[in-house]
PABA-270077 format. One line per 2 residues: number of its first residue (from 1); their letters; for each residue x negated, y negated, z negated of N, C-alpha, C. Coordinates in steps of 0.1 Angstrom, whole numbers, plus 5000, padded with zeros to 4 digits. Example, Ala and Ser with C-alpha at 12.3 -4.5 7.8 and 13.67 -1.06 7.14 Angstrom:
# PABA-270077
1 = as = 4868:5057:4922:4877:5045:4922:4868:5033:4922 | 4872:5022:4929:4863:5011:4929:4871:5000:4921
//
This chain:
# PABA-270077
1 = xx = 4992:5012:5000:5000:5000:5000:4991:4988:5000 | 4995:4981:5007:4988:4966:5011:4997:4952:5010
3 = xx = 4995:4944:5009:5002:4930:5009:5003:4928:5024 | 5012:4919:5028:5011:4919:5043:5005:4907:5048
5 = xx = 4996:4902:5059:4988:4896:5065:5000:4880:5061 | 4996:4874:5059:5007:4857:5054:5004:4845:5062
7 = xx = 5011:4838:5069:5010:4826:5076:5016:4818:5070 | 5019:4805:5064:5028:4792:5058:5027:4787:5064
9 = xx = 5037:4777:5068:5039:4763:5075:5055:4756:5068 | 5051:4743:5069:5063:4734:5067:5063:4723:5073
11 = xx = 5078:4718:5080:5076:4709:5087:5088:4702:5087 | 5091:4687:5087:5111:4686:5086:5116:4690:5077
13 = xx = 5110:4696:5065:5116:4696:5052:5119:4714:5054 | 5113:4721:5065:5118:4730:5067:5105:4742:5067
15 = xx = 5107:4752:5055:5095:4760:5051:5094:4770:5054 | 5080:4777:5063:5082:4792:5067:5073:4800:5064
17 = xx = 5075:4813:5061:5064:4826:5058:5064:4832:5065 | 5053:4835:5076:5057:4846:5081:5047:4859:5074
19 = xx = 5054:4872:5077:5048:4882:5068:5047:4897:5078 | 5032:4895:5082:5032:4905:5090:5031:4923:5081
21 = xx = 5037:4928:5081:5031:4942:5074:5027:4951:5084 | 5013:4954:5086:5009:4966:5093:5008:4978:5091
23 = xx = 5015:4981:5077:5010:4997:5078:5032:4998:5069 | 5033:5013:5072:5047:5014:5065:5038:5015:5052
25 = xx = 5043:5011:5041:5045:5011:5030:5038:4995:5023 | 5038:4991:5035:5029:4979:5030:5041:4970:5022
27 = xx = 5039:4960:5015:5052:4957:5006:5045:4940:4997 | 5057:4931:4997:5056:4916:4993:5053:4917:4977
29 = xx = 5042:4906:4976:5048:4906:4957:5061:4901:4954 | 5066:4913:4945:5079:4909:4938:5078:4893:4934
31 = xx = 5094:4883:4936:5092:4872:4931:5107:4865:4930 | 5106:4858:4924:5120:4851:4922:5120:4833:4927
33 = xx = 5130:4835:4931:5138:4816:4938:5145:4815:4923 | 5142:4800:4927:5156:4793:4921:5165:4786:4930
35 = xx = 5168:4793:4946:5171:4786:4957:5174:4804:4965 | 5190:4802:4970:5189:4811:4980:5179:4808:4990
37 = xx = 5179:4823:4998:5168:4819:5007:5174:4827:5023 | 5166:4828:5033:5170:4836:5043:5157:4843:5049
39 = xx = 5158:4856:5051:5146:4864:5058:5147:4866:5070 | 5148:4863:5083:5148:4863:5096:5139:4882:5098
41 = xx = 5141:4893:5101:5133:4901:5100:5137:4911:5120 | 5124:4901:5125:5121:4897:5138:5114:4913:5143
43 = xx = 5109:4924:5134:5105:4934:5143:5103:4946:5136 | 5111:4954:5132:5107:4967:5124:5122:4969:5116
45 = xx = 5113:4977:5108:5124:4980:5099:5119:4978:5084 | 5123:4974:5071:5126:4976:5058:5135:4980:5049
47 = xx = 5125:4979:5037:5135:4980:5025:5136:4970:5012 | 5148:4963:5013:5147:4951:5004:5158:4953:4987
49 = xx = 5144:4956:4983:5144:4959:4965:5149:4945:4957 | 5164:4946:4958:5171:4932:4950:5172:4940:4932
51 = xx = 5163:4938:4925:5166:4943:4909:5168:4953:4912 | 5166:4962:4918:5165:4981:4915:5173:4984:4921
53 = xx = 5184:4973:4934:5187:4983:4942:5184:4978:4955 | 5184:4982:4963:5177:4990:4977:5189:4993:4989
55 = xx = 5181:4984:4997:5189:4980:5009:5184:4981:5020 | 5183:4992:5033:5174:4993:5046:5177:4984:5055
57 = xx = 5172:4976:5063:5174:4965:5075:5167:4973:5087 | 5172:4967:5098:5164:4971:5107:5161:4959:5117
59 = xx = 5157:4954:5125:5156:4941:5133:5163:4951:5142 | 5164:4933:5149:5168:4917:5146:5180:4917:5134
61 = xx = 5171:4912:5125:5184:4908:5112:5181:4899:5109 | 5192:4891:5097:5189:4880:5090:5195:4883:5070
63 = xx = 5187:4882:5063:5189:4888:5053:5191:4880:5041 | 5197:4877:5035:5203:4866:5025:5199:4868:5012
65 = xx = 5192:4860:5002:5186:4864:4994:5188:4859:4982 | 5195:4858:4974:5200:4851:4961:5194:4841:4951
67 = xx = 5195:4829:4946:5186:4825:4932:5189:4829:4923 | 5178:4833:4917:5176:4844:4903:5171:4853:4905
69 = xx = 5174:4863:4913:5173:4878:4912:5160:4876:4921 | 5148:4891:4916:5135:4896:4916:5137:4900:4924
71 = xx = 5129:4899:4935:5130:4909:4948:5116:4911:4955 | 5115:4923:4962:5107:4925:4972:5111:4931:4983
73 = xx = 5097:4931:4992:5103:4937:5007:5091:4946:5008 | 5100:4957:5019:5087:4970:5018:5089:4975:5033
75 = xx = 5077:4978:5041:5078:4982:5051:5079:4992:5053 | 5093:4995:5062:5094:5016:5065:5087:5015:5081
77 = xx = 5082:5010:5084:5076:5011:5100:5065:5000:5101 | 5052:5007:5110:5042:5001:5113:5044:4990:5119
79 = xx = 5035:4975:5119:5038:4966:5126:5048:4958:5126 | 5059:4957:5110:5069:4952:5107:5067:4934:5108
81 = xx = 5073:4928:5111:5072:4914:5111:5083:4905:5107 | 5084:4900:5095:5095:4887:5089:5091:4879:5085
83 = xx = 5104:4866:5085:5100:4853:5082:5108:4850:5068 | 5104:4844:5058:5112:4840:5049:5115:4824:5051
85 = xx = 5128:4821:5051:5131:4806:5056:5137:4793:5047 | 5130:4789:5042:5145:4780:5033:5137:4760:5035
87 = xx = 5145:4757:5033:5149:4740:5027:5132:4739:5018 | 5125:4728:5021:5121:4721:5007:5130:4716:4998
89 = xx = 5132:4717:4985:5140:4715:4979:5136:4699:4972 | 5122:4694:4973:5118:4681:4964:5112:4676:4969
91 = xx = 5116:4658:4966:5113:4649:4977:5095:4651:4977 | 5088:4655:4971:5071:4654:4973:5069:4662:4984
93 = xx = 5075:4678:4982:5072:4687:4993:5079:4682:5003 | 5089:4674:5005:5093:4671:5017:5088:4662:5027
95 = xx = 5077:4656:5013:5071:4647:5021:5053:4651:5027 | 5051:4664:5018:5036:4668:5022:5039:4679:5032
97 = xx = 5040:4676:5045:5041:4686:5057:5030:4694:5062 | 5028:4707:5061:5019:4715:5063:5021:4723:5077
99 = xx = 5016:4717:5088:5014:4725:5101:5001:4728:5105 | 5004:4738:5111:4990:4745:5116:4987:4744:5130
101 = xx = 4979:4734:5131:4972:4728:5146:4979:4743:5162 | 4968:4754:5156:4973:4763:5168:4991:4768:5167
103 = xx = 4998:4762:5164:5014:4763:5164:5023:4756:5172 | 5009:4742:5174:5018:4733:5185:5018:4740:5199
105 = xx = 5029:4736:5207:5025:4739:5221:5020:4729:5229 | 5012:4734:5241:5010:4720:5251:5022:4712:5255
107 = xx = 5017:4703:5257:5026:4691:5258:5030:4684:5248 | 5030:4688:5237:5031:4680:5223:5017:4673:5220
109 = xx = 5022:4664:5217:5007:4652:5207:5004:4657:5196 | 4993:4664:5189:4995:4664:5176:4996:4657:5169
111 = xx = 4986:4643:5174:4985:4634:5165:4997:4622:5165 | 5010:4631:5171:5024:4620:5174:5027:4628:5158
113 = xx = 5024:4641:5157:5031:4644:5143:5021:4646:5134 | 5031:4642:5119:5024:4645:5107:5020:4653:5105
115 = xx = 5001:4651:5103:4999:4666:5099:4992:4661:5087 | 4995:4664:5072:4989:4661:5061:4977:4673:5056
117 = xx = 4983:4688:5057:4974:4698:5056:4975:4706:5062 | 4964:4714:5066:4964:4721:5080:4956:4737:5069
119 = x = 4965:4746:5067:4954:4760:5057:4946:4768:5064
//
């Protein structure tokens, strides 16, 4: 079991993880919101451990995730790929935008957008 490969970005108040898992059993640290959230889960399959109970997805899904409750995600297939999606919720993070240079496409300026931190 492994952690899965992690990308962040935020942009527009709007925050993303993407979470590659390459091996099946690879799996997220357990963690809790105080903010529903949404998982976009773009290629594979999982299993999403909400407090001890256990839920299989398969892509293309979109997976709804509660505030409060402890959860993780576990990979049943090689090469699984999801995004976890939500709102900044406070005005600092809304205002410190974190994009990652190779994300723009051509034709965009970078330097037309905010880029405060680049990881």
């Amino acid at each position: 079991m492994a952690y899965p490969d992690t990308r962040m970005t935020s942009y527009c108040n709007l925050w993303v993880r993407q979470m590659h898992f390459k091996n099946i059993g690879d799996r997220n640290e357990g963690h809790i919101h105080n903010f529903d959230h949404l998982t976009l889960l773009a290629k594979g399959k999982v299993i999403v451990d909400v407090e001890g109970n256990k839920t299989e997805f398969t892509a293309p899904h979109v997976i709804l995730t509660a505030a409060g409750k402890r959860h993780f995600i576990e990979a049943l297939e090689d090469d699984t790929v999801a995004y976890c999606v939500h709102a900044l919720r406070n005005a600092e993070s809304a205002e410190s935008e974190i994009l990652l240079e190779d994300q723009i496409p051509k034709g965009i300026d970078p330097f037309s957008l905010k880029i405060v931190k680049a990881l």
